[in-house]
C-alpha positions, 0 to 999 in steps of 0.5 A: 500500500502506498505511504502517502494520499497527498491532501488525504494524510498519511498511512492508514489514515490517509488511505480511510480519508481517501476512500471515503472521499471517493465513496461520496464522489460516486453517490448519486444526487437526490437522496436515493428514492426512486423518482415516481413512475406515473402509472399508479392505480388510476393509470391503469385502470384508464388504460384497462377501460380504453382497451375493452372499449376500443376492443368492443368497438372493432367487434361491434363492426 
């Protein structure tokens, strides 16, 4: 392992400062949770009823 990290420090510490600074430059933004996807109970139920009314007018012909 190397002795020194720079601006990090030296040895162990260092090397604990260095990867913890690493690890919190790869984090994503915003808090972790999944942004909201629209397509909730209302949604689909919408789409269910279009599908059997545009199934029920192309039998109707």
């Amino acid at each position: 392992m190397l002795d020194d990290f720079g601006s990090f420090g030296k040895d162990l510490d260092g090397y604990i400062n260095y990867m913890y600074a690493f690890k919190e430059s790869q984090k994503g933004g915003g808090g972790g949770k999944k942004p909201p996807s629209n397509s909730g109970c209302l949604t689909s139920l919408a789409f269910a009823l279009a599908f059997i009314l545009v199934i029920t007018a192309l039998l109707s012909y």
